[in-house]
C-alpha positions as CSV (number, residue, x, y, z in Angstrom):
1,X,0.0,0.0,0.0
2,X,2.5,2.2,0.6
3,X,4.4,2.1,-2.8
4,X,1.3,2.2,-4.6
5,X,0.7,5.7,-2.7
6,X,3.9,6.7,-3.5
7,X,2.9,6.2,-7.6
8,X,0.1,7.9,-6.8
9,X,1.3,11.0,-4.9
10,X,4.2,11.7,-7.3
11,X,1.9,12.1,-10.0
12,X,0.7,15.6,-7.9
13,X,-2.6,15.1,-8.3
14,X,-4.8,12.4,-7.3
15,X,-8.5,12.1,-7.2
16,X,-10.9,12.1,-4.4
17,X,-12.2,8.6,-4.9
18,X,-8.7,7.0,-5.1
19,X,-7.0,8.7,-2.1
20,X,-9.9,7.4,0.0
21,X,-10.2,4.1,-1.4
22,X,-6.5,3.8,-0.4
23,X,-6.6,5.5,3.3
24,X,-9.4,3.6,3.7
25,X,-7.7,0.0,3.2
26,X,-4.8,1.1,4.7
27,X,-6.5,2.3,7.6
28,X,-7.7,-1.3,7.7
29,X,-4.3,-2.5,7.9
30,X,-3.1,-0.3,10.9
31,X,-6.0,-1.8,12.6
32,X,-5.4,-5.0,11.8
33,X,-1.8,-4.7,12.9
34,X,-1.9,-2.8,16.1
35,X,-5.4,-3.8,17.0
36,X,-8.8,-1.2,16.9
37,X,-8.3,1.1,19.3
38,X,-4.6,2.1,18.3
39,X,-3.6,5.8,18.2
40,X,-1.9,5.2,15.4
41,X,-4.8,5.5,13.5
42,X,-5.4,8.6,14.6
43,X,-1.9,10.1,13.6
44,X,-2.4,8.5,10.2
45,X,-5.9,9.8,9.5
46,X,-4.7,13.5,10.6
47,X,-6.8,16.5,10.9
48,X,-10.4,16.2,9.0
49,X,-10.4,18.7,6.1
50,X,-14.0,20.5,6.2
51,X,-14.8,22.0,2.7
52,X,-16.8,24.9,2.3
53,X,-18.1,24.9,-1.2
54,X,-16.5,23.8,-4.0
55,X,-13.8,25.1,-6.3
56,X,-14.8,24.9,-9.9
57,X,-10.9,23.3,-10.7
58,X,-11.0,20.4,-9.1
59,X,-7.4,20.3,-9.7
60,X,-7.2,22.5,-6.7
61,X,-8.9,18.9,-4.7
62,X,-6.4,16.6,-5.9
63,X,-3.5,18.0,-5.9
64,X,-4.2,19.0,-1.6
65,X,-4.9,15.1,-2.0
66,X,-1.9,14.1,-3.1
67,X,-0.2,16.4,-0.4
68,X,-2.0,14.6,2.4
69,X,-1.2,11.2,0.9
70,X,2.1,12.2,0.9
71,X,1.9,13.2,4.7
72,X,-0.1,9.8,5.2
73,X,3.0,7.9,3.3
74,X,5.3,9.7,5.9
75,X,3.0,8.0,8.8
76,X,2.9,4.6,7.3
77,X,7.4,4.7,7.2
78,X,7.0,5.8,10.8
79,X,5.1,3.1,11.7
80,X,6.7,0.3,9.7
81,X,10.2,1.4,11.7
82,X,8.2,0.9,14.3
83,X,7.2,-2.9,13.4
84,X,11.1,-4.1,12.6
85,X,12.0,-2.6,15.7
86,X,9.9,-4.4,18.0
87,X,10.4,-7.6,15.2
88,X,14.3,-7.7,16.0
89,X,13.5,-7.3,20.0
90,X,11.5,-10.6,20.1
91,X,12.7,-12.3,17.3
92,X,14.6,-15.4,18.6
93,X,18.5,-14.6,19.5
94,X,21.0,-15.5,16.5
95,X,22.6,-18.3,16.7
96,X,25.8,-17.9,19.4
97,X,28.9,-17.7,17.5
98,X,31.1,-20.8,17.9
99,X,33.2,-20.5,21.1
100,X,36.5,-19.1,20.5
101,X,39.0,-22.0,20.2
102,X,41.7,-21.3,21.9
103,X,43.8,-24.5,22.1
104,X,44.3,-23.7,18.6
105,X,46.7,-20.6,20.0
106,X,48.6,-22.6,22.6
107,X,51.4,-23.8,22.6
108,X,52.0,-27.9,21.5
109,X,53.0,-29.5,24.4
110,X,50.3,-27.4,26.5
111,X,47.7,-28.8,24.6
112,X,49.2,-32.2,24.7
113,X,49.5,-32.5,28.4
114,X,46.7,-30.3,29.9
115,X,43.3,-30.6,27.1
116,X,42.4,-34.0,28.9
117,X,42.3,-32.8,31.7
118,X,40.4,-29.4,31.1
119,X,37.8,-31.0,29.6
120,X,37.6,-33.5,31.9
121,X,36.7,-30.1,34.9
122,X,40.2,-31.1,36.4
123,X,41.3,-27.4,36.0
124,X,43.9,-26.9,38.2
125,X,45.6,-30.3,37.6
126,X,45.6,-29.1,34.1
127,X,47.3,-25.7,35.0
128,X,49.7,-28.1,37.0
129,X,50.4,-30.5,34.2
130,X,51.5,-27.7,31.3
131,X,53.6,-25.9,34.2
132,X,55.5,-29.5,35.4
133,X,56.1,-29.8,31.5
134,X,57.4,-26.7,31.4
135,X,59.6,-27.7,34.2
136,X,60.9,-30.7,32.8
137,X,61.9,-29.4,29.8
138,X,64.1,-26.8,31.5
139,X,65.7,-29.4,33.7
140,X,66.4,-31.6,30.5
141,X,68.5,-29.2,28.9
142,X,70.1,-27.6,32.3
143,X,71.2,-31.2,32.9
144,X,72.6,-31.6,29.5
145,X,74.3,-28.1,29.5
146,X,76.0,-29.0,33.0
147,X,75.6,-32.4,34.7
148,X,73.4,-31.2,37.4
149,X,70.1,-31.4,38.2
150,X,68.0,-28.3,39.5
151,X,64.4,-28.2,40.2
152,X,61.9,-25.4,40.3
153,X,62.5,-21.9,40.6
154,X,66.3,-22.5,41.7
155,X,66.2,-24.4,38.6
156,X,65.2,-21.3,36.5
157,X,67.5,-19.0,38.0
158,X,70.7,-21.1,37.3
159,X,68.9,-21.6,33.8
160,X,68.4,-18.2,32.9
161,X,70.7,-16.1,35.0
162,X,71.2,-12.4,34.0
163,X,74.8,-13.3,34.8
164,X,75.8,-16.8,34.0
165,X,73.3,-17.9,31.9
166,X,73.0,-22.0,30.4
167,X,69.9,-20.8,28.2
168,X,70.3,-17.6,26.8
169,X,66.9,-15.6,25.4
170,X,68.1,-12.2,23.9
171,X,71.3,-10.5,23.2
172,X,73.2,-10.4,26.8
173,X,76.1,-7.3,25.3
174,X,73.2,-5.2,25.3
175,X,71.0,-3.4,28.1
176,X,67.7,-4.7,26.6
177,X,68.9,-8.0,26.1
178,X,70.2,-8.3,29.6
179,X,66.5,-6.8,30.8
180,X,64.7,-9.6,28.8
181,X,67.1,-12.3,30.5
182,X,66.6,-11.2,33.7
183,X,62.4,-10.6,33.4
184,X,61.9,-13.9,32.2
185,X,64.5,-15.2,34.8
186,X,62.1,-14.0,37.4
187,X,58.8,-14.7,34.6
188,X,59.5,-18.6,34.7
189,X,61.0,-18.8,38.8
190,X,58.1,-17.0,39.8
191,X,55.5,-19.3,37.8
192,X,57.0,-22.3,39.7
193,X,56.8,-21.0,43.0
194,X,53.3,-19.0,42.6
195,X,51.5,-21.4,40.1
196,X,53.1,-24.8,40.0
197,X,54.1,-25.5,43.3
198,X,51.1,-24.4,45.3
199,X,49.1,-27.3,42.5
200,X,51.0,-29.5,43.0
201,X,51.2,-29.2,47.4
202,X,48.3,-28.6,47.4
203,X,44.1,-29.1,47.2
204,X,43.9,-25.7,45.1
205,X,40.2,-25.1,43.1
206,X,40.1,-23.0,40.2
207,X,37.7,-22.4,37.7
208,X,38.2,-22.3,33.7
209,X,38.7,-18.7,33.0
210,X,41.4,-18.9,35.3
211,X,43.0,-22.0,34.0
212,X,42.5,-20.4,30.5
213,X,45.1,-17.3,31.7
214,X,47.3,-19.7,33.2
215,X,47.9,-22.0,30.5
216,X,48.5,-19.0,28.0
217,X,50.9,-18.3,30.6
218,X,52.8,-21.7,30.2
219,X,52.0,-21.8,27.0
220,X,54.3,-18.4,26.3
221,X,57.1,-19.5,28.5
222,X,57.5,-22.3,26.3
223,X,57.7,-20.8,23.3
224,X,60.6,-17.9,25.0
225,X,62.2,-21.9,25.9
226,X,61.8,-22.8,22.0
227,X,63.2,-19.5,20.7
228,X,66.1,-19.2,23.0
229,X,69.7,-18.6,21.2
């Protein structure tokens, strides 16, 4: 109804018999959409036009009929703004986008030794398992490097001393270099005695976003272990 008023009004003139045959039908619709007693129809019928006589050009009529069909055009896009926005309040919810995958970031071994057990609910053991990994793969080479065996955070500050260093991460003749060996120094000590060891000693509950940060954590360490010169 609408784009057929739309023909009609842009012609500038439209005749007294087809402007109400169409505000009549559309009226109708109004109705029939927001029930009888709406004000809506109200706002679309507008202010009554009382004639007092009549002009011998009817002209004069139809083109204050096309006018008010315009206004009554202007209603109708009002109104069927109204109807998608109240549509897209209760239509049902889009589908939720798939959950964000992110094993698919982590690092190998993390995924290897602590998925099982995150899926499983076992959290925390899985927070302990990637950060005993991490462990053991710093002992391995430490041992290699110099016949001894470390564990912990003693083991990562003989590993990656600022001073002495067996595995060395950045470029030690230089002040950033020597900043980077020394934060990740205390990174990877401090991850054993504030994450892994308080797991492992003890009955420690933690839900999955936090398991989620903590395995990213172990997850970067052991890619620093991977890139180390």
């Amino acid at each position: 109804m609408r784009e057929k008023a739309k023909k009609m009004a842009s012609t500038g003139a439209v005749s007294d018999e087809a402007a109400e045959t169409w505000a009549n039908t559309t009226l109708d619709y109004i109705k029939q959409t927001f029930g009888s007693a709406t004000p809506h129809k109200h706002t679309f019928i507008g202010q009554i036009e009382v004639r007092i006589g009549e002009y011998e050009d009817q002209r004069f009529y139809e083109v204050q009929n096309a006018r008010e069909m315009q206004r009554r055009i202007n209603v109708l896009d009002e109104l069927i703004e109204l109807i998608e926005m109240e549509a897209g309040f209760t239509s049902p919810a889009p589908r939720q986008r798939q959950q964000f995958d992110f094993w698919a970031q982590l690092h190998p071994d993390v995924v290897q030794n602590s998925k099982s057990r995150y899926d499983a609910g076992h959290f925390a053991d899985s927070v302990e398992a990637a950060f005993k990994h991490t462990n053991t793969k710093v002992k391995d080479l430490v041992l290699r490097k110099t016949g001894r065996e470390y564990d912990g955070a003693s083991l990562m500050r003989t590993a990656f001393s600022a001073n002495n260093p067996v595995i060395v991460l950045d470029d030690l003749s230089t002040d950033s270099g020597k900043n980077i060996q020394q934060g990740y120094m205390d990174i990877f000590a401090g991850s054993m005695t504030g994450i892994r060891n308080p797991k492992a000693h003890g009955n420690v509950q933690i839900d999955s976003k936090r398991a989620i940060h903590m395995l990213f954590l172990a997850s970067h360490l052991l890619y620093i272990f991977d890139e180390r010169l």
